[in-house]
C-alpha positions as CSV (number, residue, x, y, z in Angstrom):
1,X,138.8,102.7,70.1
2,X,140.1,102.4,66.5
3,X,140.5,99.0,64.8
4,X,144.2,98.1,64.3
5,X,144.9,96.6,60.4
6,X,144.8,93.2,60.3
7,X,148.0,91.3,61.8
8,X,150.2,90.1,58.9
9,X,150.2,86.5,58.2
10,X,153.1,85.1,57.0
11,X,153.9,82.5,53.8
12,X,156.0,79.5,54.5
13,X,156.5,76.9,57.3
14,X,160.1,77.1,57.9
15,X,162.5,74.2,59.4
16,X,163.3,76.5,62.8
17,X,164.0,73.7,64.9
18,X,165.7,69.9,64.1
19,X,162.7,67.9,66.7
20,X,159.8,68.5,64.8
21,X,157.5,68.9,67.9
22,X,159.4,72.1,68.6
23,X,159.6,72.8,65.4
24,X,155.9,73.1,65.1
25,X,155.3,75.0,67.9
26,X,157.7,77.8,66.6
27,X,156.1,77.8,63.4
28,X,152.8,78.1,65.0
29,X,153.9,81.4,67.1
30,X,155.6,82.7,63.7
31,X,151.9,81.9,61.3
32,X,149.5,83.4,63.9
33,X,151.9,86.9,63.1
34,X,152.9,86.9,67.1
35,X,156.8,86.2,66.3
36,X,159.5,87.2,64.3
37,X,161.4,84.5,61.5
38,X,165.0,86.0,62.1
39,X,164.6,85.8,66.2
40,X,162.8,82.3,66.0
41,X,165.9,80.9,64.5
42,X,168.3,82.9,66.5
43,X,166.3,81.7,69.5
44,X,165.7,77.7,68.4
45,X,169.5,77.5,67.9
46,X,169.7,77.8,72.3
47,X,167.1,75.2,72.2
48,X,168.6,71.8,73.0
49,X,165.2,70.4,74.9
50,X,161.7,71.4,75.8
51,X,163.0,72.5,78.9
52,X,165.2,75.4,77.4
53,X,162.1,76.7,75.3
54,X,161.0,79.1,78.6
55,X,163.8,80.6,79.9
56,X,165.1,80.9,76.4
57,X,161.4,83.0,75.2
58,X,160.9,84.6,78.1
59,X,164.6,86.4,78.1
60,X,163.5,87.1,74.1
61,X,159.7,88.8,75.4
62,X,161.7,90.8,78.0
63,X,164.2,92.5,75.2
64,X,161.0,93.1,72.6
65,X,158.9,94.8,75.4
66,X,161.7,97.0,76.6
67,X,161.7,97.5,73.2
68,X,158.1,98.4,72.6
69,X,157.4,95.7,70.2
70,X,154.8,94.2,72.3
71,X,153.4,92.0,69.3
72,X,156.5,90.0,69.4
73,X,157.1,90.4,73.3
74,X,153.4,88.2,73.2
75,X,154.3,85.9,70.7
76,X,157.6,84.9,72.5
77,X,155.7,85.3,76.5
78,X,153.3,82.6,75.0
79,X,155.8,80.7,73.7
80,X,157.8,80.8,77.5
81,X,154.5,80.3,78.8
82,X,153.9,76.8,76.7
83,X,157.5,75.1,77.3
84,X,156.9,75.9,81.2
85,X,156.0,72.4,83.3
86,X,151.8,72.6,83.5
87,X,151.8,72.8,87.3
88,X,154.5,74.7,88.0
89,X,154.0,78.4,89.6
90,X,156.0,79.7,86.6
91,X,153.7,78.6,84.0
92,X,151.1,80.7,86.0
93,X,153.3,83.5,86.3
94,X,153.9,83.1,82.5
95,X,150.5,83.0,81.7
96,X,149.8,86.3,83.1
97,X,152.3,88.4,82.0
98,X,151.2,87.1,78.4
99,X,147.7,88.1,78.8
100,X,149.4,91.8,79.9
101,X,151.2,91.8,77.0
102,X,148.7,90.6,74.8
103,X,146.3,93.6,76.1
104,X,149.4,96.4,75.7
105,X,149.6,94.8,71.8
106,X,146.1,95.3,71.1
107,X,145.0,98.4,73.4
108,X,143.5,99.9,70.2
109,X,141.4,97.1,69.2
110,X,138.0,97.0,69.9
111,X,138.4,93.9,71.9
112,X,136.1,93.3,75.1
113,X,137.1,91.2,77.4
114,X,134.4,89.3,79.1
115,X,133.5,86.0,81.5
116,X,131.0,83.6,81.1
117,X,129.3,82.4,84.2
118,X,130.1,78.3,84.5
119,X,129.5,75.9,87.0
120,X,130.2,78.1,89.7
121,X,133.6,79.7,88.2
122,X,134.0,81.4,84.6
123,X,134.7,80.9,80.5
124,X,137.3,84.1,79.6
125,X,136.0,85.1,76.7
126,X,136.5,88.4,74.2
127,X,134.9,89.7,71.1
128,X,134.9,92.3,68.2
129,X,132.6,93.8,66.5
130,X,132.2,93.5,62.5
131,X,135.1,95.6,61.4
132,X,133.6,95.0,57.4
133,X,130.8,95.0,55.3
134,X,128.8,91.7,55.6
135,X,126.2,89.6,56.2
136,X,125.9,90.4,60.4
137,X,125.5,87.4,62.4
138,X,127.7,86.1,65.1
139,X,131.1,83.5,65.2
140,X,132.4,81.7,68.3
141,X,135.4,80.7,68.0
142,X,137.1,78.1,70.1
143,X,140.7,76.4,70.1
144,X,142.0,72.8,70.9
145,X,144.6,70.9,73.0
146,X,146.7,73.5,74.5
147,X,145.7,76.5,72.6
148,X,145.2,79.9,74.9
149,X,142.4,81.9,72.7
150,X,144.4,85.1,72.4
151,X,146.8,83.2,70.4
152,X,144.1,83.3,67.8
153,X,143.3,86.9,67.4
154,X,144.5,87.3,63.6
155,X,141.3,84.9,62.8
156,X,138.7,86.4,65.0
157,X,140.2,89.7,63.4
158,X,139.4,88.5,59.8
159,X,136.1,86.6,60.7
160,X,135.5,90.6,62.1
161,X,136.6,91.8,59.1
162,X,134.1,89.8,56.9
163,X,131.6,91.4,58.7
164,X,130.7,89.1,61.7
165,X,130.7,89.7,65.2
166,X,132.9,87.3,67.1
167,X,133.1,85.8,70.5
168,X,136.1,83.8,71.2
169,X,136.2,81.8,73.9
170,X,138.3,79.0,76.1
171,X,136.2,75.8,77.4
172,X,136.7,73.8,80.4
173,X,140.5,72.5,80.5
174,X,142.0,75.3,78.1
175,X,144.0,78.3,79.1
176,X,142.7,80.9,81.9
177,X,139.6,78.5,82.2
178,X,142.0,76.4,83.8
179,X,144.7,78.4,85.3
180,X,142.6,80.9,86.5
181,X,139.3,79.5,87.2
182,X,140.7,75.3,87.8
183,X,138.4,74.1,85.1
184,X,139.1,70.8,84.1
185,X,138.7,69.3,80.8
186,X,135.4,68.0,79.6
187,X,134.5,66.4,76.1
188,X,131.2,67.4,76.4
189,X,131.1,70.3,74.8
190,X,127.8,71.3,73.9
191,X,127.7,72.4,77.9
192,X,130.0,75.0,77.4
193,X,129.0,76.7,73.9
194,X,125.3,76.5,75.6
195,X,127.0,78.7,78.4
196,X,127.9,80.8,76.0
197,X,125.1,81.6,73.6
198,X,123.1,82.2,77.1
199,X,125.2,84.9,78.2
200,X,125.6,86.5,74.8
201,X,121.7,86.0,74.4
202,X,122.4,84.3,71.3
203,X,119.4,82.2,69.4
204,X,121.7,81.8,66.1
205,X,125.4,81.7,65.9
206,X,128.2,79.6,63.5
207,X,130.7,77.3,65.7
208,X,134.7,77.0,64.6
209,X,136.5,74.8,66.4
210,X,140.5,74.5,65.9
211,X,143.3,72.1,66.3
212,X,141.4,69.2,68.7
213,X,138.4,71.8,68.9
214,X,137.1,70.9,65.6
215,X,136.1,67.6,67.6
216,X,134.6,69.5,70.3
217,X,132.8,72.0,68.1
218,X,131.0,69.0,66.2
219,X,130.0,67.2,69.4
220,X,128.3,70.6,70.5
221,X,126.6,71.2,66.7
222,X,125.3,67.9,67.5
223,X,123.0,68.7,70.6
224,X,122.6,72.7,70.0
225,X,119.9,73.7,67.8
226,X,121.1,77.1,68.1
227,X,124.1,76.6,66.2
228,X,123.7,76.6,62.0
229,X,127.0,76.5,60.9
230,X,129.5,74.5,62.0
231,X,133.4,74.0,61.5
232,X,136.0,71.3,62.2
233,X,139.3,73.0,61.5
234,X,140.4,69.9,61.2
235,X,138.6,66.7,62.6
236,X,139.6,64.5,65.2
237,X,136.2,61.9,64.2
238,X,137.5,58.9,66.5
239,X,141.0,58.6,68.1
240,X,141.2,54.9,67.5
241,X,141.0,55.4,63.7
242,X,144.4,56.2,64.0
243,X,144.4,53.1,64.3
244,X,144.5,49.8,61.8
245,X,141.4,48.4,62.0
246,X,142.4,44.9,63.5
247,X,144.2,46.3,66.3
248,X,141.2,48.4,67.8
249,X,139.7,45.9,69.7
250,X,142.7,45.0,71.3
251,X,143.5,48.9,72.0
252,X,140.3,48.9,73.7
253,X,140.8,46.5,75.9
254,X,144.6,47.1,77.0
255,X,143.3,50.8,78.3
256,X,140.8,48.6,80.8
257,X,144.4,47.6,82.2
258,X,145.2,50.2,84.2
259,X,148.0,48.9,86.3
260,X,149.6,47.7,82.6
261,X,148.9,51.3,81.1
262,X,150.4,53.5,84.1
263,X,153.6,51.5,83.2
264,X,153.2,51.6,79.5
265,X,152.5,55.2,79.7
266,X,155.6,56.3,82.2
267,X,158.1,54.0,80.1
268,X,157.2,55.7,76.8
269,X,157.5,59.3,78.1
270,X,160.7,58.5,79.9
271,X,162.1,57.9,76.2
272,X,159.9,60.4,74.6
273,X,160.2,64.2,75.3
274,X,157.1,64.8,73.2
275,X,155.3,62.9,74.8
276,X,155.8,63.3,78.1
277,X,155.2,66.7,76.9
278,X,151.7,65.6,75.8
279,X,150.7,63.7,79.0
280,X,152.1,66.1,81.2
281,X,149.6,68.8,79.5
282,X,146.6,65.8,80.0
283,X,146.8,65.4,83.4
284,X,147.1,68.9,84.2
285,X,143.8,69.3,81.9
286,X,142.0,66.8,84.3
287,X,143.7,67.8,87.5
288,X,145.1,64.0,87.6
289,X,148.6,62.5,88.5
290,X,147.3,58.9,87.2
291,X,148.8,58.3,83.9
292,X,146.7,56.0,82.8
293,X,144.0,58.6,82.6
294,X,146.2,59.9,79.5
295,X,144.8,57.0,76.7
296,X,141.0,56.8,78.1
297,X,141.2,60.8,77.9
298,X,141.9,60.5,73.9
299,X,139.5,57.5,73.9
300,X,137.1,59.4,74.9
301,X,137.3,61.3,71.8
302,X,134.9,58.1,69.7
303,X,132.4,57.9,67.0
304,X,130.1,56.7,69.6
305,X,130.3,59.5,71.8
306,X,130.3,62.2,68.6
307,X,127.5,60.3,67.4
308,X,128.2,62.6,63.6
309,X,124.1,61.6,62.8
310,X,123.0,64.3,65.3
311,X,124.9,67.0,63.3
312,X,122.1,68.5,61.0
313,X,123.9,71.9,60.5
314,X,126.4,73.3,57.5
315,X,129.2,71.4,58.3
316,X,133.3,72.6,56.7
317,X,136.0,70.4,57.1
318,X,139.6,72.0,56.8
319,X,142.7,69.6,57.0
320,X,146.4,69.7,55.5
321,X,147.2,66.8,53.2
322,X,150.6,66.1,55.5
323,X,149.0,66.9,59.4
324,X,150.7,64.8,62.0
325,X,148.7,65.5,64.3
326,X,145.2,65.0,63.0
327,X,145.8,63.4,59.9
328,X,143.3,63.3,57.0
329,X,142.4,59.6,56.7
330,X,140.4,61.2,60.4
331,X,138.5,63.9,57.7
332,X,137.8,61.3,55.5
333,X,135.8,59.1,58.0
334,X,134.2,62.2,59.1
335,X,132.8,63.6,56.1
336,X,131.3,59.8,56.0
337,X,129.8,59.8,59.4
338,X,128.1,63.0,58.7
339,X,125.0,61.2,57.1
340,X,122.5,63.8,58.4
341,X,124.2,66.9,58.0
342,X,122.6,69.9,55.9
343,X,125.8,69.6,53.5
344,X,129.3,68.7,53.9
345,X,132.0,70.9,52.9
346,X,135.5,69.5,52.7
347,X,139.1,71.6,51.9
348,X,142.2,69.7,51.9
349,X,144.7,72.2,51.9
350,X,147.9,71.4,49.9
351,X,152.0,71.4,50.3
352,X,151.7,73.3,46.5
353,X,149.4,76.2,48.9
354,X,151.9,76.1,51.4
355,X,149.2,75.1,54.0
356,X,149.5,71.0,54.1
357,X,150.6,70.8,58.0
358,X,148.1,71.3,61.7
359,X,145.8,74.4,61.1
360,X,147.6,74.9,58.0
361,X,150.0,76.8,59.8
362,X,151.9,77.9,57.0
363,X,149.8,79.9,55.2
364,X,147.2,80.8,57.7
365,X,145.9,83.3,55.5
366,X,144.4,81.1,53.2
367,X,142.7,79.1,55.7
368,X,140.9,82.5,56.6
369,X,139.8,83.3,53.0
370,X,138.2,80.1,52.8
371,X,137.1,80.1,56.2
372,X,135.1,83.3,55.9
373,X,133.9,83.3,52.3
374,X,132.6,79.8,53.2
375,X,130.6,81.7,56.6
376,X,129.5,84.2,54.4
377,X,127.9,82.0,51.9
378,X,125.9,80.3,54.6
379,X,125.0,83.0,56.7
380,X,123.5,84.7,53.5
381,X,121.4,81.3,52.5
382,X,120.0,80.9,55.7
383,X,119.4,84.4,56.8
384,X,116.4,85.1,58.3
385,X,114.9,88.5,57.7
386,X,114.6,91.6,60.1
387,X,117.1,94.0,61.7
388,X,120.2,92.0,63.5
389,X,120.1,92.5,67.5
390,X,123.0,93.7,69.1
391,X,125.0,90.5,70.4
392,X,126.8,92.5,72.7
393,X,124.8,95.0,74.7
């Protein structure tokens, strides 16, 4: 199989939508190069709620593929597949015919598909070779809240391209590890990237974690000596830091209320489509129908339970100036917390750059360049001598 050039990244993060949830989400398909800008607007303008996002994308991937613009047909079967209810058959259905797509895109690529053996089910799982000069070594690459892995492809393909092989994988909770398999989200993450070094053989590898991963991939760094490098793309530190400082206590001890939060929680998604979005997608993730397991679920996300002193490795930090979602006041604490860390690398990426929002959607492609040359300069430190096994045999 040939290696495909590198999917094109666009510039910009464009005002598609009026909710900015939705909004995001379309700019997210549009920067990972799975979507087109003209047929993103032509498409949000039929968009009146989150319920109109799948049958709206799915009519869209249908035209593309009859088309034979599969890229596009993936982008927009992804994006039917993520406005679809959680537990309804349809998101299932969704999900597959985006993982059929995805493979008719990418048919050339040298992509292997793979699962991990876990707890009785499997981790999907793909990786690529190096497709560039560089300094070998191997990459796993993880995503977040509600990410699916393929939707990640144009980084694994420039980590590739820097001359790393790369394994990129979904964890307990995240896309066909839960669809597929029914695994349900765990915060401990150290237990899957352990399942996955063991089946790659793996005694050295970097760790990038994105969107809500960059928690997860930390929390791992901390308790596996065979990562070296790690990467928080962006941090999540400590929910409650989102928090003013005076209130936390009193945060803490309203979740112990659990009749009071299954209220709280069902009132403020009544009113909020967003967030009903977002607690709809949590209890799917732990197989729950008790709201009240949404806000212990983020709490669980603490300094306590990171515990950043365990983190000995190279550590990069990568967060927009104006991220909603994981704002930078939660990279600033982290880059604190991390007081036994081999260094400490932080980028704030700016509005100026065209990369200030979540995972610098916007100008993805500097993320990347920053991303790898910062891999490269730590792989080459700490290289040990010797030929480079074959990760993959």
């Amino acid at each position: 199989m040939g290696d495909p050039e590198l999917v094109a990244l666009p510039v910009g993060f464009e005002k598609f939508h009026r909710r900015d949830f939705i909004n995001y989400q379309l700019n997210r398909a549009h920067a990972l190069g799975f979507a087109e800008r003209r047929e993103l607007f032509d498409a949000a303008a039929r968009i009146r709620s989150m319920d109109d996002g799948g049958p709206v994308f799915e009519a869209l991937s249908s035209r593309a593929a009859a088309g034979g613009r599969f890229r596009p047909a993936t982008g927009y079967a992804r994006l039917a597949e993520f406005f679809t209810p959680p537990r309804s058959r349809r998101r299932t259905e969704r999900y597959r015919r985006y993982l059929e797509l995805f493979d008719t895109a990418f048919a050339e690529a040298a992509l292997v598909r793979h699962e991990v053996p876990y707890t009785g089910a499997a981790l999907p799982a793909y990786s690529l070779p190096p497709a560039g000069p560089g300094p070998g070594g191997t990459v796993l690459l993880h995503g977040g809240f509600d990410s699916v892995i393929e939707e990640f492809f144009a980084v694994a393909q420039r980590i590739a391209a820097a001359g790393f092989d790369v394994v990129a994988f979904e964890g307990p909770g995240q896309g066909g590890a839960r669809t597929v398999h029914g695994l349900t989200a765990d915060h401990d993450w150290e237990k899957p990237v352990a399942a996955v070094l063991d089946h790659f053989r793996l005694d050295r590898a970097a760790l990038v974690g994105i969107s809500m991963g960059g928690y997860w991939a930390l929390r791992a760094a901390g308790r596996e000596p065979r990562i070296h490098q790690v990467v928080a793309w962006p941090p999540v530190y400590d929910w409650l830091h989102r928090v003013p400082p005076a209130l936390r206590a009193p945060v803490r001890a309203m979740v112990r209320h659990r009749e009071f939060m299954r209220w709280s929680v069902r009132a403020r998604a009544r009113l909020s489509p967003t967030l009903r979005a977002v607690v709809d997608q949590v209890l799917y993730l732990l197989d729950s129908d008790d709201p009240a397991d949404v806000p212990e679920w983020f709490l669980g996300m603490n300094a306590a339970h990171l515990d950043s002193a365990r983190v000995r490795q190279d550590v990069l930090l990568m967060c927009g100036e104006h991220d909603a979602f994981q704002p930078p006041a939660l990279t600033r604490a982290q880059a604190q917390a991390l007081t036994a860390a081999r260094s400490v690398t932080t980028r704030m990426f700016t509005e100026a750059e065209q990369a200030d929002q979540h995972c610098q959607m916007g100008n993805l492609d500097l993320a990347c360049q920053v991303l790898t040359t910062w891999l490269r300069h730590g792989w080459m430190d700490g290289a040990e001598s010797g030929p480079r096994p074959d990760p993959f045999p």
